[in-house]
C-alpha positions in Angstrom: 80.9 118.0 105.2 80.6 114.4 106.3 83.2 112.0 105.9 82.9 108.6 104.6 84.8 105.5 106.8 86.2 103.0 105.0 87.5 99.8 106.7 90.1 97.5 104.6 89.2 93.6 105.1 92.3 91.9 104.2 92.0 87.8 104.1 95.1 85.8 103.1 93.8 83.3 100.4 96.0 80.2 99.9 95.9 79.3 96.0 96.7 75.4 96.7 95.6 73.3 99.6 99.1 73.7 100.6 99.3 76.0 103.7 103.0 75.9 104.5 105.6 78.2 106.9 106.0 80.3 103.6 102.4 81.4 103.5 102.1 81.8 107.3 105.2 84.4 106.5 103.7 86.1 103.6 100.8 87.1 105.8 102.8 88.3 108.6 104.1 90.5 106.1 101.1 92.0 104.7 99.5 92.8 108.0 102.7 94.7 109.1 102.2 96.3 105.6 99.0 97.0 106.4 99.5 98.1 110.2 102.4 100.7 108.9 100.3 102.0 105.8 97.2 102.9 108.3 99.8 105.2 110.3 100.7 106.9 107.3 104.0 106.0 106.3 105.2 105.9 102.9 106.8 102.6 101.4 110.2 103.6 101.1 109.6 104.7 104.8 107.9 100.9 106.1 111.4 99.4 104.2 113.6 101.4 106.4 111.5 100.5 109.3 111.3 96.7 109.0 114.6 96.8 107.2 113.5 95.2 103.8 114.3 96.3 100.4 111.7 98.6 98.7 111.0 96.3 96.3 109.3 93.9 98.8 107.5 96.0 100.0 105.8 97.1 97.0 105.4 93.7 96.0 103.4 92.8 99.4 101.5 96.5 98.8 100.3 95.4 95.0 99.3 91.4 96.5 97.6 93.5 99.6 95.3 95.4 96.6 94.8 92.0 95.0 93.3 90.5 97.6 91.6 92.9 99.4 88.0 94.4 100.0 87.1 97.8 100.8 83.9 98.3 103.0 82.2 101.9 104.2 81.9 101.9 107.8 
């Protein structure tokens, strides 16, 4: 049985021109989203770990799957 690789590509977009401290946050966010989802842990699990609520978290998880590309290896 061979198993298909799939890499995520994950590109912060800025909707305006305006690239502020707010979006330089946001995507600090999403790749520690992103860094804690690839080692398994659950998102109830990633808010105890960073200490934020759950709801964040699955906010940045759905804007992660908005913006993001899937690619096989």
């Amino acid at each position: 049985m061979q198993t298909e690789h799939l890499e995520l590509v994950y590109r912060c977009v800025p909707w305006a021109k305006i690239h502020s401290i707010t979006g330089d946050k946001a995507h600090w966010r999403r790749r520690k989203v992103i860094e804690l989802v690839s080692k398994g842990l659950t998102q109830a699990q990633i808010a105890r770990k960073i200490g934020w609520s759950y709801s964040t978290v699955k906010r940045e998880i759905y804007e992660i799957r908005k913006t993001c590309k899937i690619r096989s290896k």
